[in-house]
N, C-alpha and C positions, 0 to 999 in steps of 0.2 A: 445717638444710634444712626448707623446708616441706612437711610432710606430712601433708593434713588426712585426714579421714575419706571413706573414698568417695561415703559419703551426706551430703557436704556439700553445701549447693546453693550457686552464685553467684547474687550479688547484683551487680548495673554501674550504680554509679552515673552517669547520664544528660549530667548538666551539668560540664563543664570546673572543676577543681580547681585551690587554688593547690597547689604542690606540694611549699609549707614547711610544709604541714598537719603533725602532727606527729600521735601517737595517739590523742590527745587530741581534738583537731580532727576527726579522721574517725570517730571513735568518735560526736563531738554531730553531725555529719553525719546519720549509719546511724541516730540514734534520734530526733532532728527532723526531718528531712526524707524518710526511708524508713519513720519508725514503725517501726522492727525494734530489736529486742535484738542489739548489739553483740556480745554473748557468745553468739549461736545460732550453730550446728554452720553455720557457711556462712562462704564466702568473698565480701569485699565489694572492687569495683571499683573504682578512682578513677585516671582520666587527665586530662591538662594542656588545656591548650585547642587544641595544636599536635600533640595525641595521639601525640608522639613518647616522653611520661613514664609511665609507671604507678604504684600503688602498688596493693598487696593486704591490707587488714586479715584478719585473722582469730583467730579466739578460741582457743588451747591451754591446757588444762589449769590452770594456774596465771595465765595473762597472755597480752596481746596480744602476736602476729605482727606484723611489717612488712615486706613485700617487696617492693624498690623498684627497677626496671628503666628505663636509660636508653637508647632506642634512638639510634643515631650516624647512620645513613644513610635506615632506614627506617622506615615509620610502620605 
């Protein structure tokens, strides 16, 4: 389960993601094109371009999070 720190802050990545990014991929996102460290106490945004997909990076202890939600109905 994800359970960041309360004093995480999000980050929402702005532009439409493919949403085969894998960790890797949203990890060189958050530090080319947001200039942030991947591994800061924060949760980072990334939706599809039909904003029905999400994905949440985030940084634990040892390794990256991934949590990926797929809306059915609603956006």
């Amino acid at each position: 389960m994800l359970r960041p720190a309360q004093s995480a802050q999000v980050y929402l990545y702005m532009e439409p993601v493919d949403m085969r990014k894998s960790i890797d991929g949203l990890a060189a996102l958050v530090e080319l094109e947001m200039e942030l460290s991947p591994a800061l106490e924060a949760i980072f945004v990334f939706c599809n371009r039909g904003r029905d997909k999400i994905k949440l990076l985030y940084w634990e202890r040892n390794g990256f999070v991934v949590w990926y939600k797929r809306l059915e109905k609603q956006r």
